[in-house]
SEFI-818708 format. One line per 10 residues: number of its first residue (from 0); their letters; for each residue x, y, z of C-alpha. Coordinates in Angstrom, 2 decimals. Each point is the difference from the previous one (the first is absolute). Layout:
<recs>
NUM	A	X/Y/Z  ... .
</recs>
This chain:
<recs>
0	XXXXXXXXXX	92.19/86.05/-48.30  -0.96/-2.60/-2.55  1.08/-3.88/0.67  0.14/-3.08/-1.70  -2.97/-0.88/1.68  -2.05/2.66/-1.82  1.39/-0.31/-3.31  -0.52/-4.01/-0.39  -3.48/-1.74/-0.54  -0.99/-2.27/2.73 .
10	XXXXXXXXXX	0.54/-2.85/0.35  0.71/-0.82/-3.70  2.90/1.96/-0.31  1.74/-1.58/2.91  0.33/-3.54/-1.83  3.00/2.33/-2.67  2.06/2.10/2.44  3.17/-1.65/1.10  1.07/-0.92/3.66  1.75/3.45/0.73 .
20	XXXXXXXXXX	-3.24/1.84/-1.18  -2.73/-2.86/2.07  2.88/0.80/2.67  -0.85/3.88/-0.41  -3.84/-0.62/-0.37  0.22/-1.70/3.63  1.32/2.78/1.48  -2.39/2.43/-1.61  -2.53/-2.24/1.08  1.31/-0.40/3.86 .
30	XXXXXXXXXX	0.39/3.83/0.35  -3.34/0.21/-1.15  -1.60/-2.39/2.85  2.08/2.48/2.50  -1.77/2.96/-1.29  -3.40/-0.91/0.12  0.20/-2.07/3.20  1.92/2.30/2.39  -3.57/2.38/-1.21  -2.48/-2.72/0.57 .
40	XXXXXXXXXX	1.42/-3.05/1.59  -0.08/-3.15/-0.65  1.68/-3.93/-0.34  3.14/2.32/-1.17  3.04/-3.60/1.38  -1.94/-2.47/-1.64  -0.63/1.41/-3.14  3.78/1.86/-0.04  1.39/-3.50/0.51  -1.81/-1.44/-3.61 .
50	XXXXXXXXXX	0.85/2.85/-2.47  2.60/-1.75/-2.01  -2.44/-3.27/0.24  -2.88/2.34/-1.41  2.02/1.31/-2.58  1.37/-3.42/-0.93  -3.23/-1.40/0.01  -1.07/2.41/-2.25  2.94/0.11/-2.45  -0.39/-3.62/-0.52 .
60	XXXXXXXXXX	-3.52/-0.70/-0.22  -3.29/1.49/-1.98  -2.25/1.33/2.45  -2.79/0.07/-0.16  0.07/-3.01/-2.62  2.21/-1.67/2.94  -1.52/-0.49/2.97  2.15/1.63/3.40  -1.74/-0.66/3.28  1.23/2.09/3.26 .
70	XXXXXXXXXX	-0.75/-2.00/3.00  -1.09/2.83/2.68  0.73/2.53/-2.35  1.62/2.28/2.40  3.46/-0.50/-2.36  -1.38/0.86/-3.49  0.52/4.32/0.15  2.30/-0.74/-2.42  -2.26/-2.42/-2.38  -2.90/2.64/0.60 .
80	XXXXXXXXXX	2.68/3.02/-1.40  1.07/-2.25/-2.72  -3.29/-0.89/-1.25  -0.69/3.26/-1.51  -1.06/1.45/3.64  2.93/2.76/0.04  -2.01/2.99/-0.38  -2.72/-1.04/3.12  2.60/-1.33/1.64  0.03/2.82/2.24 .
90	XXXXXXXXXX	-4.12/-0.52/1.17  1.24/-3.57/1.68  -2.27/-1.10/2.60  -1.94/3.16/0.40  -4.01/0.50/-0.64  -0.52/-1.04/-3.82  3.49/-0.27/-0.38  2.10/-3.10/-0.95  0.29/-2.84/2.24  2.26/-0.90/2.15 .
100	XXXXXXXXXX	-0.79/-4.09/-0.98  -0.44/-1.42/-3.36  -3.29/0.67/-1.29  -1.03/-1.62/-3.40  -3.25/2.87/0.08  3.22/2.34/-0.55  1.40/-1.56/-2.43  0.95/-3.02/-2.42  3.57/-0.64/1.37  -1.47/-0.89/3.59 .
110	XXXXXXXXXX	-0.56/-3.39/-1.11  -1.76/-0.79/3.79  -1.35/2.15/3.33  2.08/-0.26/2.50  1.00/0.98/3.96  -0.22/-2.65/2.09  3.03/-2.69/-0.37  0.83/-3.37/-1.29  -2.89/0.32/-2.78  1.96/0.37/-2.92 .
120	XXXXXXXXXX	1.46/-3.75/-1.12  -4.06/-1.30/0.61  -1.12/2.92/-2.72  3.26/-0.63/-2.56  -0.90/-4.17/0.16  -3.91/1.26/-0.96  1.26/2.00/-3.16  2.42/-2.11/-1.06  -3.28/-2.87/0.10  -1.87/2.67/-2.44 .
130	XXXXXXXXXX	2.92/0.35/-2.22  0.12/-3.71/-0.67  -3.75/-0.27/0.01  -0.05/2.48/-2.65  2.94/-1.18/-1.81  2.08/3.07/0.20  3.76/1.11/0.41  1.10/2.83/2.35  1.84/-0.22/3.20  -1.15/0.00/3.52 .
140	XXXXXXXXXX	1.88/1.34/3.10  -0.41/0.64/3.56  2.17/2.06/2.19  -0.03/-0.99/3.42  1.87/0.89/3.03  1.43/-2.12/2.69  -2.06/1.32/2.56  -3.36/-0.83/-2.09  1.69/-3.50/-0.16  -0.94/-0.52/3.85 .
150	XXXXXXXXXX	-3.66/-0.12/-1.16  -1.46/-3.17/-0.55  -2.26/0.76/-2.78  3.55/0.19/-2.00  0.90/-3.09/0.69  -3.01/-1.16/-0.71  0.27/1.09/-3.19  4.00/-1.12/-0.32  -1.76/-3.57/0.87  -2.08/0.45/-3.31 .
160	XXXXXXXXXX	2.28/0.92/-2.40  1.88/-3.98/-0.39  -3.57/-0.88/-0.75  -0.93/2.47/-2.66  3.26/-0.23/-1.67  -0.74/3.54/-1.48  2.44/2.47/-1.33  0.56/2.41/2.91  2.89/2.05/1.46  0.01/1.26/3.61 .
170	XXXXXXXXXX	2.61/2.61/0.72  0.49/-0.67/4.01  1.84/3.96/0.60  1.18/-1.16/3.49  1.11/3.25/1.99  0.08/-1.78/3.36  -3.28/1.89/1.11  -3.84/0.06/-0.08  -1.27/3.15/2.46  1.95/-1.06/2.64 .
180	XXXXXXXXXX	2.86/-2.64/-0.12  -0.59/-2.90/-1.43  -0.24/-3.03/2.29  -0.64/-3.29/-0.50  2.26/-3.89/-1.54  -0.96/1.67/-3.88  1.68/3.45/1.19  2.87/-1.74/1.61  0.46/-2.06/-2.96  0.15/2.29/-2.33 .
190	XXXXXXXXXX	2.55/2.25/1.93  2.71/-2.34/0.45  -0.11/-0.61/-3.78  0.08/3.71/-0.67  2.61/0.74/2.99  2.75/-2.57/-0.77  3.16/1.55/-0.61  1.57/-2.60/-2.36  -3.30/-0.40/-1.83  -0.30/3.60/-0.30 .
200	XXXXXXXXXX	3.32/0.37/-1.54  -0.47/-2.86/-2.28  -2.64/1.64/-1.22  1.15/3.53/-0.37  2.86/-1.55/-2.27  -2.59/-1.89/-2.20  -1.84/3.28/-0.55  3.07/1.62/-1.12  0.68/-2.42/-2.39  -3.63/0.31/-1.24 .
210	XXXXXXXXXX	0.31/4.09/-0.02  2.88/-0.18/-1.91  -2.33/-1.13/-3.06  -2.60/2.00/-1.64  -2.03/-3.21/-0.65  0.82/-3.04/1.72  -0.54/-3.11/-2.57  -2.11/-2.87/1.88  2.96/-2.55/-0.04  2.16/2.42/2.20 .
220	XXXXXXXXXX	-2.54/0.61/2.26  -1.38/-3.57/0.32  3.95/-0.63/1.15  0.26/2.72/2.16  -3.24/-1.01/2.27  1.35/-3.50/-0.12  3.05/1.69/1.56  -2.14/1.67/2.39  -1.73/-2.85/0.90  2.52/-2.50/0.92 .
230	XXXXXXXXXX	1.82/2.86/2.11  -2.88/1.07/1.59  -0.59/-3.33/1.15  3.37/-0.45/1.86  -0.04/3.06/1.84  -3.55/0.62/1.09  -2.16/-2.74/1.94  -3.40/1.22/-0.70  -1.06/-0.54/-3.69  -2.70/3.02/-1.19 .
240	XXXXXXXXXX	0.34/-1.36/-3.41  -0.40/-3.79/0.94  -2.74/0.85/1.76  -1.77/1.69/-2.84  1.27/-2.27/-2.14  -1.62/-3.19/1.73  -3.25/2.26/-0.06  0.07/-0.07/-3.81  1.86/3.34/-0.69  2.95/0.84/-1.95 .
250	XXXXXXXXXX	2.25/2.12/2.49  2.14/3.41/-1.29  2.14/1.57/2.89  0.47/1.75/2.00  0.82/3.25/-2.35  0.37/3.33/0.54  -3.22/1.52/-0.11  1.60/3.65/-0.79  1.81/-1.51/-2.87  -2.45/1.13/-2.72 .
260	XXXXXXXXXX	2.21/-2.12/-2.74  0.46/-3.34/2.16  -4.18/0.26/0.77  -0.70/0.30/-3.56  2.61/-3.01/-1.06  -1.67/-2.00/2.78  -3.31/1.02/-1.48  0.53/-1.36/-3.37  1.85/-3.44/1.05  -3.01/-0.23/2.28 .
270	XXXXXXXXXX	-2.96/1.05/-2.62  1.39/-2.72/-2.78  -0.10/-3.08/2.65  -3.37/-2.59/0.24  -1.87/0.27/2.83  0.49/2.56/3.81  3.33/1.75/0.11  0.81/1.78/3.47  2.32/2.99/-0.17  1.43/0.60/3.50 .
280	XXXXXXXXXX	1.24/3.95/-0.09  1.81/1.56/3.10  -1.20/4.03/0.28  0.45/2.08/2.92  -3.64/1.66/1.46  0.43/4.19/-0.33  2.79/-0.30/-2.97  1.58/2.84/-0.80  -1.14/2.97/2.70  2.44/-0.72/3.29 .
290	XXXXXXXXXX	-3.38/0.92/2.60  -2.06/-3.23/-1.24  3.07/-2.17/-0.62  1.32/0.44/3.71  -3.84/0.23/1.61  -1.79/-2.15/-2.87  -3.11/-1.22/2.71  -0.74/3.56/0.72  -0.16/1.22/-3.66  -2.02/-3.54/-0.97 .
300	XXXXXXXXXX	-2.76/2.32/0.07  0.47/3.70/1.00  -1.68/3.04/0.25  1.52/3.45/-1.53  3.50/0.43/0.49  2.98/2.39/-0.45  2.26/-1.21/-3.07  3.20/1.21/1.16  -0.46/-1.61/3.69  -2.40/-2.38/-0.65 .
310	XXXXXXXXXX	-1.80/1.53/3.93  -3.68/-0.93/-0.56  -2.33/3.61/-0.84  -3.00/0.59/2.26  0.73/-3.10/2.40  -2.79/-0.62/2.13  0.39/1.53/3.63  -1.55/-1.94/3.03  -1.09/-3.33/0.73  -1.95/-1.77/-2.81 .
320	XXXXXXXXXX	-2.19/-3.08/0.30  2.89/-2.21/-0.77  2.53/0.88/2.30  -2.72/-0.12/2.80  -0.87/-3.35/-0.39  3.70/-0.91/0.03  0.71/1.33/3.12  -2.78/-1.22/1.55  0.86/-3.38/-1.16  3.33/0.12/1.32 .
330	XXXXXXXXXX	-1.68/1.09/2.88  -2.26/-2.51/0.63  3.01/-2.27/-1.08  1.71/0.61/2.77  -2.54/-0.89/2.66  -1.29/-3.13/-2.08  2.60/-2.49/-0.88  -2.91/-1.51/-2.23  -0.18/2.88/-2.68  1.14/-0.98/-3.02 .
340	XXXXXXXXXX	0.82/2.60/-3.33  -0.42/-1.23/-3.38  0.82/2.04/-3.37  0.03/-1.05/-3.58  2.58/2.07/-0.84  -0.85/2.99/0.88  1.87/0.58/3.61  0.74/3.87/-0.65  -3.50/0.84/-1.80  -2.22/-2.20/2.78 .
350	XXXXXXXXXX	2.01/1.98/2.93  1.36/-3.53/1.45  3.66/1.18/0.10  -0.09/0.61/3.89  -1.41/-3.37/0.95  2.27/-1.59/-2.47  3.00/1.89/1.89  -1.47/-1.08/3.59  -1.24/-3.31/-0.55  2.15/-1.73/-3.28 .
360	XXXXXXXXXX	-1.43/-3.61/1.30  -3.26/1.20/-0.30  0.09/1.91/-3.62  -0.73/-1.42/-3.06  0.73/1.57/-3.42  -1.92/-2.93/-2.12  1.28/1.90/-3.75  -2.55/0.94/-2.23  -2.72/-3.12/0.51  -2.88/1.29/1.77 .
370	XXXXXXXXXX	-1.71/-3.58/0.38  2.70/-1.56/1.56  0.23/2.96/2.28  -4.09/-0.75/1.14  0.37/-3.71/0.03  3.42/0.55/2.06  -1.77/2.24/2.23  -3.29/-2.84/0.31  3.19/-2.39/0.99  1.23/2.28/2.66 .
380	XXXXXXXXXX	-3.48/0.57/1.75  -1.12/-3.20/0.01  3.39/-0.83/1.81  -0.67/2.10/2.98  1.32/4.12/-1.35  -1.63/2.77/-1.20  1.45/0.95/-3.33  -0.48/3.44/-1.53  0.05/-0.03/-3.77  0.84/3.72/-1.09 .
390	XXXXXXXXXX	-1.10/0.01/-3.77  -1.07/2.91/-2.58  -3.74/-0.77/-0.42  0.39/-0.03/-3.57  2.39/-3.00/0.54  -1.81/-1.68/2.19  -2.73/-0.54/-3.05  2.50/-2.57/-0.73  -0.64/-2.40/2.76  -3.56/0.59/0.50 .
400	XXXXXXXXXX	-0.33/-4.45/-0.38  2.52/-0.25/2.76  -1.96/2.55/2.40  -3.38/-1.50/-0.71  1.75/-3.90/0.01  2.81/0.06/2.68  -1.02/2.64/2.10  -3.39/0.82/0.08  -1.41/-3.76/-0.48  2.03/-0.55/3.13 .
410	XXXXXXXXXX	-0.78/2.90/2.15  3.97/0.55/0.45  1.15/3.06/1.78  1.46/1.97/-3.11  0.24/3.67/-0.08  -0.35/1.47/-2.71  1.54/3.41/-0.57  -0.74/1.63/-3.06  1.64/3.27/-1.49  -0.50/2.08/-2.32 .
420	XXXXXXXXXX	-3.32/-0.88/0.01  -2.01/1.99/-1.62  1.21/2.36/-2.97  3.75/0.04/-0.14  0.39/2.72/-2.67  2.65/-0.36/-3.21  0.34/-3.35/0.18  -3.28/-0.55/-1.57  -2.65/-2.50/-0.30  2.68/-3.10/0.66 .
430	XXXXXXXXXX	0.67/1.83/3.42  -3.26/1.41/1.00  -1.15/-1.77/3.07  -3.45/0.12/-0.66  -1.70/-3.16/0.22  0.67/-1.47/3.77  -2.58/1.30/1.73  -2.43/-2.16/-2.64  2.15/-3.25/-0.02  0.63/-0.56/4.00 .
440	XXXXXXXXXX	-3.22/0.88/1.36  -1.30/-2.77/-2.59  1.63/-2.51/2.05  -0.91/-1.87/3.34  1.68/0.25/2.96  2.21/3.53/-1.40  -0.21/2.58/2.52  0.63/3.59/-2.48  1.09/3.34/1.59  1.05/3.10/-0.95 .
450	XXXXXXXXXX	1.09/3.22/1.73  -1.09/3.19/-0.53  3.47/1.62/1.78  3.74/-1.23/0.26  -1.11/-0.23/4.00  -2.60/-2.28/-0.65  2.09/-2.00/-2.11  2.17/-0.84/2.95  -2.67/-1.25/2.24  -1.52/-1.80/-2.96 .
460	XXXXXXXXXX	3.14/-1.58/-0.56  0.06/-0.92/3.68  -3.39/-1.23/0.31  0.45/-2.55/-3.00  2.55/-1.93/1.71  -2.69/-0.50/2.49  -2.29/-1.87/-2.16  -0.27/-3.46/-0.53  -0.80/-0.10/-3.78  1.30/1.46/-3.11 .
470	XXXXXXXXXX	0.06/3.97/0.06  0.41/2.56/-2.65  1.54/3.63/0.06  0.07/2.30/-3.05  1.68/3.87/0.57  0.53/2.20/-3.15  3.65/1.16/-1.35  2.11/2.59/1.47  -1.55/2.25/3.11  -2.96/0.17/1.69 .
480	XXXXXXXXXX	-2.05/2.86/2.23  3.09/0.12/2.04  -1.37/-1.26/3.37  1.32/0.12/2.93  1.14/-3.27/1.06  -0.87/-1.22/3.44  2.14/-1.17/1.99  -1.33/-3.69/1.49  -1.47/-1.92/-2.50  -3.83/-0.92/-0.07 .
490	XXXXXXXXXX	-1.79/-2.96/-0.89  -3.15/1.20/-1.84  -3.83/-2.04/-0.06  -0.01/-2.08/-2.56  -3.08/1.12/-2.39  -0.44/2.95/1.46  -0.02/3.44/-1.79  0.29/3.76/1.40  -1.86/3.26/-0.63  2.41/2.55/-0.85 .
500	XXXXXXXXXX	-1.99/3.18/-0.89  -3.72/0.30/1.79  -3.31/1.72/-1.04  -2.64/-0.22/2.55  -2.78/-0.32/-2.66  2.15/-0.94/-3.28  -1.49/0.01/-3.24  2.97/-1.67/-1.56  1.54/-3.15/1.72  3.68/-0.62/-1.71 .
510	XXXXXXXXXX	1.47/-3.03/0.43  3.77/0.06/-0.67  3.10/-2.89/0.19  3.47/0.90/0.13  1.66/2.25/-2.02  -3.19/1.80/-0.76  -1.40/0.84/3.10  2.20/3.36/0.63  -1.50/1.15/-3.41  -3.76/-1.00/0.93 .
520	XXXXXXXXXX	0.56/1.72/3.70  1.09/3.42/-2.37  -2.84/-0.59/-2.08  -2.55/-0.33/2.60  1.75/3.02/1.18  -0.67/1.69/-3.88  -3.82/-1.39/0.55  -0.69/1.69/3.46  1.00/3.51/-1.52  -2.10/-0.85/-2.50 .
530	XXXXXXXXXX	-3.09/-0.54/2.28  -0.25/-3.48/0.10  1.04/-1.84/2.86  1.98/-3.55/-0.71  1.73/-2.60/2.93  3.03/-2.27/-1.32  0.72/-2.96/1.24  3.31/-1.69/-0.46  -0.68/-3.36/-0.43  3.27/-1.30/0.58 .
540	XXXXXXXXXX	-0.68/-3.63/-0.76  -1.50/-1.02/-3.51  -0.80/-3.24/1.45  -1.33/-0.58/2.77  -2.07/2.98/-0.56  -1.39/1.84/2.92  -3.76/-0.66/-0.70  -0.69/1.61/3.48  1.57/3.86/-0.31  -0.91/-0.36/-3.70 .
550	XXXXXXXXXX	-3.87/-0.69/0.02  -0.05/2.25/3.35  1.15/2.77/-2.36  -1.34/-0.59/-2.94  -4.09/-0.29/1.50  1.33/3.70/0.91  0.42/1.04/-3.22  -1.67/0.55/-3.27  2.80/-1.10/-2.50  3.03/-1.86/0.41 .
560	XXXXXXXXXX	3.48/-0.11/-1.80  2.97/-2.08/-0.03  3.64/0.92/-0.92  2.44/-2.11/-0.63  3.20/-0.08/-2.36  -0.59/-3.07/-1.26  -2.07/-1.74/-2.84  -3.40/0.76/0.78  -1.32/-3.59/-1.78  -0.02/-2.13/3.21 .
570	XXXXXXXXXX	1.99/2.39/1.97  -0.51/1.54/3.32  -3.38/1.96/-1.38  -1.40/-3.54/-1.19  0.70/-1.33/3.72  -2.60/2.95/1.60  -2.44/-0.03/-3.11  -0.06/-4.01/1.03  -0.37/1.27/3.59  -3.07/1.83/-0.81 .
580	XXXXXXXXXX	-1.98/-2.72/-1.72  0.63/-2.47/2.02  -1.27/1.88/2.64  -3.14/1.56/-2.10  1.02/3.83/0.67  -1.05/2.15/-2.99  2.26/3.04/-0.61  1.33/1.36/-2.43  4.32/-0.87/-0.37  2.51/1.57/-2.51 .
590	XXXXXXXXXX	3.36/-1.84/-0.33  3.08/1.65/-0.36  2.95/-1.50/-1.07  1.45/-1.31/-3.46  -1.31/-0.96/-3.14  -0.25/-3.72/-1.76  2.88/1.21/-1.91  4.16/0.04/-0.25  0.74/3.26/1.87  3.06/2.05/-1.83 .
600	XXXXXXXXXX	2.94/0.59/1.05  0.99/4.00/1.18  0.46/1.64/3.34  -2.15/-1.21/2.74  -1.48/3.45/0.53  -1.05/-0.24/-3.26  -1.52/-2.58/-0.34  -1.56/0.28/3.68  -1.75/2.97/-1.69  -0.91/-2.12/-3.18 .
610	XXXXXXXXXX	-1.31/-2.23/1.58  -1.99/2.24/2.81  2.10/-1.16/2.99  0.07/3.51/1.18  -1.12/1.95/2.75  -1.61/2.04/-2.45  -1.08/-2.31/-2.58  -1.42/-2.05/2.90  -2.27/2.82/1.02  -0.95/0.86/-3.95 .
620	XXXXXXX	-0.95/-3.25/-0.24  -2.30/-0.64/2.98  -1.31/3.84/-1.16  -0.82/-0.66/-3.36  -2.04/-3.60/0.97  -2.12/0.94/2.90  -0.29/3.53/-0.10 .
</recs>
């Protein structure tokens, strides 16, 4: 059945339908989100809750003339179906598909690359610099959520703006969430402006007044925020808009972010005034489809699900990596008073819900500000506990100054636990956890592990809290071998590796870490039916390496190869090859792992076998080099 949607040119058309038809283009545009999510997943709350915004947006600006900047990204479905992206719409997030993040590669109207939070107002203040410096005339905007405004790289920016005095508009679209709940003096603030009942009434009455005309004249609306102002200044004691006032901003709202007409008035008042204008819109995350509106955390980002139900398709059965280092830290919580939990935002994603439950004194949600969450951690240690900082590795990149600076400088007991290292799958290159394994074994004093099994992950877990010096764990998304777990918990030699699958007289020596040793130990298998016999070892720590088992082995054999799903330029293959020469041993070494490059975004089995991270495509590639 034809719709609106595919009748109209995108965007341009948008900027001559009237509210009842940008009303009916929302909904088209929502249902369509619903359709191709509940097939592949994805950030279906966050990006429900900014539809009307997108189409706003879009209605009253000239993209790609204007510039719109998505901080994260994980909002902007909408923008992406608007910006003549209807027909792939349907290929989001999957191998050579679209997206799931702004991507300026894929096309003009993704004005910036995005995914990680709080970038957005830093990247709108540098374009609105080029504008001037180039002496030209379009408009500049940045979406941001409230959650991205825990970051400090935002305020940062915020802090910039008085100075520049450039033309800029920010459009805070404060749902009262980032991943998790929002925590934090900035989240509280904002809520009680949002939440007050005589402020909220006030200001439902001055949008009526303002939707009873087709196009409010500036006087009226000049008088009406003046009205606003001195109201909203009786009845609620924290200020947003003096405080973005005294930084230098000129301060619309709160509005009604699903009022498509009141957004686009706002947008004009705010587009004619000198200097940075911040629009403060109130959306709800999951907008629209009842599943993500009443469980909007869970559908932040979600796999396949069933439309009608919203019950999540092909759920994962079994233990995976993250819930077995949350139990085990509750575990070890419970025995040691000492244990600490940290999060930046991420308590349902990093597994920390049943420590947070058990020990609410000693959980910390920190919002979305990785740094402060290292340097927090450096304080605890250094006090006398043993904080755990449970971070994606791809966020983590974030605070690699506060790791080298506060931690490592220091030799503070920080653990480190890392998931979804590795590659994460549809998320893409913003997500893939690929680079860890290079950037923490680069730095003194950093102890790095990883497991090869969800049991080992346990005891590695264990055995961190142990030592007296900074310690990193990285595990991949979702499930592992599906180990057994044992029962006591070990503490495991520091340094020291394992062989996993023997050859008395190999001719291949594998050396594996982590998530790719089960695939090496089924290769090796793939090699001995082949003739040619092959030992793995499973190194389990990347640094300290154990130089004993390795050279032991390797003087036994006539090549070598490493696997490892990480970056193979100063990764885990770079730490043996520097093993070798420093010790003088001449034989031959092929590294597995990934390329210098941005890996894609599609299924993780996919790319896996892109990539040659398989069983089989480990044994083709050992084949096809040494014999």
């Amino acid at each position: 059945m034809s719709t609106l949607l595919d009748k109209i040119k995108l965007p341009e058309t948008l900027r001559e339908l009237s509210g009842k038809q940008l009303d009916q283009v929302a909904s088209e545009v929502r249902a369509r989100i619903i359709e191709t999510t509940a097939r592949t997943g994805g950030h279906v709350a966050p990006s429900l809750g900014a539809v009307e915004l997108a189409v706003a947006l879009h209605a009253s600006f000239e993209s790609p003339r204007d510039k719109i900047i998505w901080d994260v990204g994980h909002q902007a479905y909408a923008h992406k179906i608007l910006t003549g992206r209807l027909d792939r719409f349907s290929t989001l997030r999957t191998m050579n598909g679209l997206s799931g993040f702004p991507k300026p590669a894929e096309s003009p109207h993704d004005a910036f690359a995005v995914g990680h939070a709080s970038t957005s107002i830093s990247a709108a203040l540098g374009m609105a610099k080029v504008r001037e410096l180039n002496k030209e005339n379009y408009a500049i905007v940045a979406v941001i959520g409230d959650g991205s405004m825990s970051g400090g790289l935002a305020w940062e920016g915020v802090n910039n703006i008085d100075g520049m005095k450039s033309n800029l508009i920010i459009i805070l679209n404060d749902n009262e969430m980032s991943i998790s709940k929002n925590v934090g003096a900035y989240a509280a603030y904002l809520t009680k402006v949002s939440t007050s009942d005589l402020y909220i009434d006030l200001r439902n009455r001055i949008e009526r007044v303002v939707k009873r005309i087709p196009k409010v004249g500036v006087p009226l609306f000049e008088a009406a925020k003046k009205l606003k102002d001195r109201t909203k200044h009786i009845v609620v004691s924290f200020k947003v808009d003096v405080m973005f006032e005294e930084l230098g901003f000129k301060y619309f709202g709160p509005i009604d972010g699903h009022n498509i007409p009141l957004i686009m008035s706002t947008l004009h008042h705010a587009r004619e005034i000198e200097g940075p204008v911040l629009v403060h819109v109130i959306t709800k995350k999951g907008k629209g489809y009842p599943p993500a509106e009443k469980d909007p955390s869970r559908f932040h980002g979600t796999g396949p699900f069933n439309i009608k139900t919203g019950a999540a398709l092909n759920g994962q059965k079994g233990l995976t990596y993250t819930k077995v280092f949350g139990q085990t830290l509750a575990r070890i919580g419970e025995r040691n008073d000492k244990v600490i939990g940290i999060t930046a935002a991420m308590i349902d994603g990093t597994g920390l819900e049943e420590f947070a439950t058990k020990f609410p004194r000693r959980f910390f949600d920190v919002g979305i500000a990785e740094e402060h969450a290292v340097t927090f951690a450096a304080g605890l240690a250094i006090s006398g506990y043993r904080p755990v900082a449970a971070i994606y590795s791809t966020f983590l990149q974030r605070a690699y100054d506060q790791i080298v600076h506060d931690v490592c400088l220091q030799n503070l007991p920080v653990t480190f636990c890392l998931d979804r290292a590795g590659i994460v799958g549809e998320d893409g290159p913003t997500h893939h956890g690929v680079f860890d394994l290079a950037f923490l074994r680069s730095i003194p004093n950093m102890t790095v592990m990883a497991p090869k099994d969800e049991n080992e992950l346990q005891h590695m877990l264990n055995t961190a809290l142990k030592i007296n010096g900074p310690v990193s764990i990285r595990y991949p998304r979702g499930k592992g071998p599906g180990a057994e777990l044992d029962a006591e918990l070990k503490e495991l030699e520091v340094g020291k590796g394992e062989v996993v699958f023997d050859s008395p007289e190999p001719r291949i020596l594998i050396v594996a870490i982590g998530s790719m040793v089960q695939p090496s130990v089924e290769a090796a298998k793939l090699l001995e039916q082949a003739g040619v016999a092959a030992t793995v070892i499973n190194a389990r720590f990347a640094k300290p390496l154990d130089k004993e088992l390795i050279l032991e082995q390797a003087k036994k054999a006539k090549q070598v190869v490493t696997v490892e799903e990480g970056v193979l330029d100063g990764g885990f293959g770079s730490a043996l090859l520097e093993l070798l020469a420093e010790t003088g041993l001449n034989i031959p070494v092929q590294r597995i792992g990934l390329p210098d490059k941005f890996v894609e975004q599609g299924k993780i089995a996919e790319l896996h076998d892109s990539y040659g991270l398989t069983a089989k495509k480990i044994y083709q590639t050992v084949k096809s080099r040494f014999f």
